[in-house]
KOLZAKOL-240355 format. One record per residue (C-alpha): y negated, z negated, x; residue in one letter. Coordinates in steps of 0.5 Angstrom, whole numbers. Example, Ala and Ser with C-alpha at 12.3 -4.5 7.8 and 13.67 -1.06 7.14 Angstrom:
<pts>
9 -16 25 A
2 -14 27 S
</pts>
This chain:
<pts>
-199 -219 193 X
-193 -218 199 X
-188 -212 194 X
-181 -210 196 X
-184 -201 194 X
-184 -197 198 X
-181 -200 205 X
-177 -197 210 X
-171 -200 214 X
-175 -199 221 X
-182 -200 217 X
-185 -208 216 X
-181 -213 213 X
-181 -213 206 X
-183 -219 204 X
-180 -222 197 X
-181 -229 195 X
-175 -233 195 X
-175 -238 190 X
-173 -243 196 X
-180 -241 199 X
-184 -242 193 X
-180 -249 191 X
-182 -251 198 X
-190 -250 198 X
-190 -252 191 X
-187 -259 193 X
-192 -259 199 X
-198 -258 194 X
-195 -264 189 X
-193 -269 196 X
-200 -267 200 X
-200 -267 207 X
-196 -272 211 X
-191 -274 206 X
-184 -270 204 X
-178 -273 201 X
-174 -276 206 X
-176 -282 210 X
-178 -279 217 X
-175 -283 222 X
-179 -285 229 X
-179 -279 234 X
-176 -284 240 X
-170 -286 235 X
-169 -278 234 X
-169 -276 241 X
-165 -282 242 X
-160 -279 237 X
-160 -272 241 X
-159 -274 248 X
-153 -278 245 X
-150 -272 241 X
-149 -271 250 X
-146 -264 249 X
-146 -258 245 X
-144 -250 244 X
-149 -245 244 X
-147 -240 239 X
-151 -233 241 X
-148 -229 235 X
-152 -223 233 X
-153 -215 233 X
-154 -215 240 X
-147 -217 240 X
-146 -210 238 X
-149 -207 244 X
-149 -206 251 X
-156 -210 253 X
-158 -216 249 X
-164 -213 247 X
-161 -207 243 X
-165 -202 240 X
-170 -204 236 X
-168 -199 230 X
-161 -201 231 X
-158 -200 224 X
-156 -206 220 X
-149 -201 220 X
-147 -203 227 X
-146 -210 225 X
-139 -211 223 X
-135 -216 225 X
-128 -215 222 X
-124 -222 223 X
-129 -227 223 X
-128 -235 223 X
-133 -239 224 X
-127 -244 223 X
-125 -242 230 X
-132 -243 233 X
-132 -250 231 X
-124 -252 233 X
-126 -249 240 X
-132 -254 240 X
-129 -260 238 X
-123 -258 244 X
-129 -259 249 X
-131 -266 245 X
-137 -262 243 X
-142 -266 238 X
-145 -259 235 X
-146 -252 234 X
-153 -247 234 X
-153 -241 232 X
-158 -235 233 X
-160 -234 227 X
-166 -229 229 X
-166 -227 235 X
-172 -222 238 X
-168 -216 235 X
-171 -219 229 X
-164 -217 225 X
-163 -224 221 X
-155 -226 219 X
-158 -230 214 X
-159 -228 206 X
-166 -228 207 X
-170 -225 202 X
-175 -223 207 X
-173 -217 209 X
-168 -211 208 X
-166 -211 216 X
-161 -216 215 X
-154 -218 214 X
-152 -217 206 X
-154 -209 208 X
-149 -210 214 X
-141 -208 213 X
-140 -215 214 X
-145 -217 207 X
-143 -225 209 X
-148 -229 209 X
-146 -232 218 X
-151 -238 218 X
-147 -240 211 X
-141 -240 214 X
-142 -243 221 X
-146 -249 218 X
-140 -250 212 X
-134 -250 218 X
-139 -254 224 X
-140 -260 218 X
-133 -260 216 X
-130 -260 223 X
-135 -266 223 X
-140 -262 228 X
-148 -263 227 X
-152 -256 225 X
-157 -254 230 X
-160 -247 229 X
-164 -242 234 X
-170 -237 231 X
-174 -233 235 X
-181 -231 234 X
-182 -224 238 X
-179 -220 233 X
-179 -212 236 X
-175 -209 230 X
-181 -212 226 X
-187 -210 231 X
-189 -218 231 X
-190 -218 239 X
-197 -219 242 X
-203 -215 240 X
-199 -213 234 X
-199 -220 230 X
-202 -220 224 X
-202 -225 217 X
-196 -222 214 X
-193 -223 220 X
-194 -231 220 X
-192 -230 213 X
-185 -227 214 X
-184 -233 220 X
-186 -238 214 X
-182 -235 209 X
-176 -234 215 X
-177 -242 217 X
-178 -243 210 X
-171 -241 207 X
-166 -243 213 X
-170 -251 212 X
-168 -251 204 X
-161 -247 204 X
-157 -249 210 X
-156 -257 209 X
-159 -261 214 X
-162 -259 221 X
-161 -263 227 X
-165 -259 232 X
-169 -252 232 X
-169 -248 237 X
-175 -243 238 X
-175 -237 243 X
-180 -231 244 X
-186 -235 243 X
-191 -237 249 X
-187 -234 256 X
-189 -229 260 X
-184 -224 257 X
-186 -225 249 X
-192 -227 250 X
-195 -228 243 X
-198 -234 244 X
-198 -241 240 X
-205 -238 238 X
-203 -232 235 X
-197 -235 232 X
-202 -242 230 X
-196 -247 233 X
-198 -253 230 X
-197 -249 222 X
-190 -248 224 X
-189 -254 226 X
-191 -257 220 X
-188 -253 216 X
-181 -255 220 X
-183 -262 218 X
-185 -262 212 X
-179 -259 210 X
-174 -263 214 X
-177 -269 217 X
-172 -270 222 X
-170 -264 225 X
-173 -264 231 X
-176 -259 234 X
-176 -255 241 X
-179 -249 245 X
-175 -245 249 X
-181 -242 253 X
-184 -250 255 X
-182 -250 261 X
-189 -248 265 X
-192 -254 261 X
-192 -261 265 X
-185 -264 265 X
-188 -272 264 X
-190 -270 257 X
-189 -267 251 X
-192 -260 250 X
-191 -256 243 X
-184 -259 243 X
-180 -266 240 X
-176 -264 247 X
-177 -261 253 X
-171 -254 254 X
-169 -252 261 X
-165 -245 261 X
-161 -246 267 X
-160 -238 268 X
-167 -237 269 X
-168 -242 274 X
-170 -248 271 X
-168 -255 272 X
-169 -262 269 X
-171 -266 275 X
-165 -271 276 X
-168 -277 279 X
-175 -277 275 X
-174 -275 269 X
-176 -279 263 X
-177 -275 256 X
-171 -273 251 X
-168 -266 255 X
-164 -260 253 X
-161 -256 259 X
-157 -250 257 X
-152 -244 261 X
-148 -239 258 X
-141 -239 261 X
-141 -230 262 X
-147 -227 266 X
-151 -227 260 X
-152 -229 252 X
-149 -224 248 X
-142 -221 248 X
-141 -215 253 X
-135 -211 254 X
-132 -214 260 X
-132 -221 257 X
-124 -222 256 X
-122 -220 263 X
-128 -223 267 X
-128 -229 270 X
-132 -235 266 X
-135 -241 269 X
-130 -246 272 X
-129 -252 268 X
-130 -256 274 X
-137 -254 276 X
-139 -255 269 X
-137 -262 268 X
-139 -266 275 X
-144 -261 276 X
-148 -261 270 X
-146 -264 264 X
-145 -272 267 X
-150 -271 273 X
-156 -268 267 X
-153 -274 261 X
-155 -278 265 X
-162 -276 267 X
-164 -276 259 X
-162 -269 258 X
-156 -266 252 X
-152 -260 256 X
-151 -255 251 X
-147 -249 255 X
-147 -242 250 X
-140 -239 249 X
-141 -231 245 X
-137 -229 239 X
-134 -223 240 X
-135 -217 236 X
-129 -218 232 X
-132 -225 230 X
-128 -229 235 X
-128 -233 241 X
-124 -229 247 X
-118 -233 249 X
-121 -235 257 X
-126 -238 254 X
-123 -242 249 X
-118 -244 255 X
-124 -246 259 X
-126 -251 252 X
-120 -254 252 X
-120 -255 260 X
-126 -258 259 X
-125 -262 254 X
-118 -264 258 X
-123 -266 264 X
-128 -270 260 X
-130 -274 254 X
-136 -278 252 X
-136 -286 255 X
-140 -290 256 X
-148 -292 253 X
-153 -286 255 X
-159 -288 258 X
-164 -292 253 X
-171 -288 253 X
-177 -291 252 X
-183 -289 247 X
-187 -282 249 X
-193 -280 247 X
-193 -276 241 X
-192 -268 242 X
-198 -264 244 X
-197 -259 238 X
-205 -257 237 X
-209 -251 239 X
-213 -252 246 X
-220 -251 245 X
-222 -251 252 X
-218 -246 254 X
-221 -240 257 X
-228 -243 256 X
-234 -242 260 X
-232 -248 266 X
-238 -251 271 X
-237 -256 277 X
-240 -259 282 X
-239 -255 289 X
-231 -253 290 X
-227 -250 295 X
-228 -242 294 X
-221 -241 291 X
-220 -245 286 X
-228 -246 282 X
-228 -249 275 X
-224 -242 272 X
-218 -245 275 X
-218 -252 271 X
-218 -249 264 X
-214 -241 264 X
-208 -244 261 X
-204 -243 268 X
-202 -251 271 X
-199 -249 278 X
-208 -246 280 X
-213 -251 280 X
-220 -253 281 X
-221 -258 287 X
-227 -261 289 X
-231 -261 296 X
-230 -266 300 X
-237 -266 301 X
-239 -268 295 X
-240 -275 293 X
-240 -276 286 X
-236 -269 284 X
-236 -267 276 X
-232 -262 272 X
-235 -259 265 X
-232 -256 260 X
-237 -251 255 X
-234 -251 248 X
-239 -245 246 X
-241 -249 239 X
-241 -256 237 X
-234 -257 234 X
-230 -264 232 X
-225 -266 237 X
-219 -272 237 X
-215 -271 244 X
-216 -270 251 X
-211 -268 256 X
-213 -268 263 X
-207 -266 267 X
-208 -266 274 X
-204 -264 280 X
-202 -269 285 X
-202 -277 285 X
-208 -281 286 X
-213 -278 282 X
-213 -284 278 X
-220 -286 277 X
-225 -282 272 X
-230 -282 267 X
-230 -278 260 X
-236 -275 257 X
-238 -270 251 X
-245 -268 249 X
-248 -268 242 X
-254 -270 239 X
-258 -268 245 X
-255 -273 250 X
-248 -275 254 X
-244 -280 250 X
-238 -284 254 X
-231 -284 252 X
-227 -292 254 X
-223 -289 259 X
-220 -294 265 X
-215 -292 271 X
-210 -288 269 X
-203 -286 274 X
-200 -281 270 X
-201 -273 272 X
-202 -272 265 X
-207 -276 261 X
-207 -277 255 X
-213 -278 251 X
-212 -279 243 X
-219 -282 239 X
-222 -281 232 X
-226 -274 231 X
-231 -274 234 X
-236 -267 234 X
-239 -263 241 X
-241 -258 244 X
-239 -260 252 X
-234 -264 255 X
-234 -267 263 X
-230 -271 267 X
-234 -274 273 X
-230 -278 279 X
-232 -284 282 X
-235 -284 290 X
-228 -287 292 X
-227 -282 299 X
-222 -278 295 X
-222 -270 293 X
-220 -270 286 X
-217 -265 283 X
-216 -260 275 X
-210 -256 273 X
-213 -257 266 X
-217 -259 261 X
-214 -259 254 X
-219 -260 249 X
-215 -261 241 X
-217 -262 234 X
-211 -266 232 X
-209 -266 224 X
-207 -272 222 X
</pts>
């Protein structure tokens, strides 16, 4: 059992079951899996509602704020968090002048320090000088002023050494019981953004972390909140991987694509050079308010896409005056007309562990640089690509040991590959799945269970080179 004893502020979490988080697992042990006690609406009606709200105000608001780089000193004291005037009031007033819809605010950011009564660690905001609860407060002013309530929590959690090669269960028991307490307090959730997990700087994977844990306990809690990942972006743009939304954070030089893009997007920017408050914020120039209207928010809320651009509390609690001067400017420049565009139906999330990736590859005769490791080392910018030569090419998968199955992905890099075969190997022998042509660079695949120990894509004799950037392998629950 997780005590409280012994524990030092820099040591890890001392978890304390919260009376929220035991009601929560017991409700989902008398409900059973895939029932919860609100009504879940369908997940096309709650991508439409986000990309309706157009326009929100990204709330960076935490420990960093009291340093000089966003990501402080792991062991910053608790102590330096003391914002002396605070007025989460203000920070919905300034919303609303720019015709906002909502807030989210960084609840946990990678630092690991939590401005939430958590009951999962001592290294949070009621051992502060402040002893607010922030999350409480932004919430209480974002709903009085009208404004829906959006939350951000990362994974990467330094000040608790939950980062790659270090995380362990009682890690995954601390980000449960954390996702746990924000779901049960805190009024209803629209939208949960999850930072730190499956980048290349984070690097905890969505292994290390079971993704599809999290965001069913996310679920199971609220039904409704949709759920996003800050760090999808090197998952194809045409469908929905580990997310209900696809996220672009603009300053890292990501971009929704304007012309084409067809699924529920987030695109997200700071109005200073970076997300947390620094110093010279007060007297450096923001973005200009023009800008951020014709050339953002209009063009991207018309590509399915809600904008939502980051104004930093200062560490008095407070927005600065030039930037609440570029809010209200905004709001002068801008307000929400019209109908946003309708979206169609996507193809559920892919939220599962890929089986596949890193298995043992095999194929017929490829080109030298991209043989049959490319098509499933979890990278969708390499490939495997066949000879032209060869007649009847063919990419397989080995699973090691037979094992059950429902979904196959299998995303391929350019058009035109559109002809193929899928088969898996049990009892002995290949058995075909029913597949016909399919136009899409990502092919989804959903069936019932099926167990095997194999995997191959055979392409027709039709002249053409085909081509894999990966094959994902799921075990879906459902």
């Amino acid at each position: 059992m997780l005590t409280s004893t012994n524990c030092r502020p820099s040591a890890f979490p001392c978890i304390r079951w919260s009376t929220a988080f035991v009601r929560a697992w017991v409700l989902l042990l008398l409900l059973g899996p895939g029932l919860s006690l609100a009504e879940q609406k369908p997940l096309v009606q709650l991508q439409q509602e986000f990309i309706d709200l157009r326009f929100g105000l990204f709330i960076h608001f935490n420990i960093p704020t009291f340093s000089t780089d966003d990501w402080p000193d792991p062991q910053m004291p608790a102590a330096a968090f003391n914002p002396t005037q605070l007025n989460c009031h203000q920070w919905a007033e300034a919303a609303k002048s720019a015709h906002m819809t909502y807030g989210c605010l960084t609840a946990k950011h990678h630092s690991g320090f939590c401005i939430w009564d958590t009951k999962s660690t001592d290294y949070n905001v009621m051992n502060s000088p402040l002893k607010r609860d922030v999350v409480k407060e932004y919430a209480d002013a974002f709903r009085a002023a009208g404004l829906k309530v959006m939350m951000y929590y990362s994974i990467l959690d330094t000040h608790h050494d939950l980062r790659r090669g270090h995380v362990t269960a009682r890690h995954i028991a601390l980000v449960k019981q954390q996702i746990t307490e924000l779901f049960s307090n805190y009024g209803e959730i629209t939208a949960l953004f999850i930072d730190g997990w499956e980048s290349s700087w984070a690097r905890i994977s969505y292994d290390e972390i079971p993704f599809e844990d999290v965001y069913r306990l996310i679920k199971s809690l609220q039904p409704n909140c949709l759920v996003m990942d800050l760090n999808a972006s090197k998952y194809p743009p045409t469908a929905l991987f580990y997310g209900d939304i696809k996220s672009y954070e603009q300053n890292a030089g990501e971009s929704v694509d304007r012309e084409s893009n067809r699924l529920a997007s987030m695109a997200c920017l700071p109005v200073n050079k970076q997300w947390f408050w620094k110093e010279d914020y007060p007297s450096s120039p923001v973005k200009r308010a023009k800008t951020i209207v014709e050339s953002n928010l209009i063009p991207l809320n018309r590509a399915y896409c809600n904008f939502i651009l980051n104004v930093a509390p200062n560490r008095q609690g407070l927005i600065d005056d030039n930037a609440l001067a570029l809010l209200k400017e905004i709001g002068g420049r801008w307000k929400p007309e019209g109908e946003m565009p309708v979206l169609e139906a996507p193809e559920p999330p892919i939220i599962s562990a890929n089986i596949a990736k890193f298995k043992p590859a095999s194929s017929s005769w490829s080109w030298d640089t991209q043989i049959s490791d490319f098509g499933n080392d979890d990278d969708f910018k390499s490939s495997w690509e066949s000879n032209i030569h060869v007649k009847e090419p063919w990419y397989a998968v080995d699973l090691v040991t037979e094992q059950p199955f429902n979904l196959i992905v299998l995303t391929v890099p350019r058009k035109g590959i559109r002809e193929y075969r899928l088969q898996y190997f049990a009892e002995g022998t290949w058995k075909d799945f029913p597949t016909g042509p399919n136009d899409k660079l990502v092919k989804i695949h959903r069936f019932d269970r099926v167990w095997g120990s194999r995997v191959k894509v055979l392409f027709p004799d039709n002249g053409l080179q085909p081509a894999i950037s990966e094959l994902g392998v799921y075990h879906e629950r459902r």
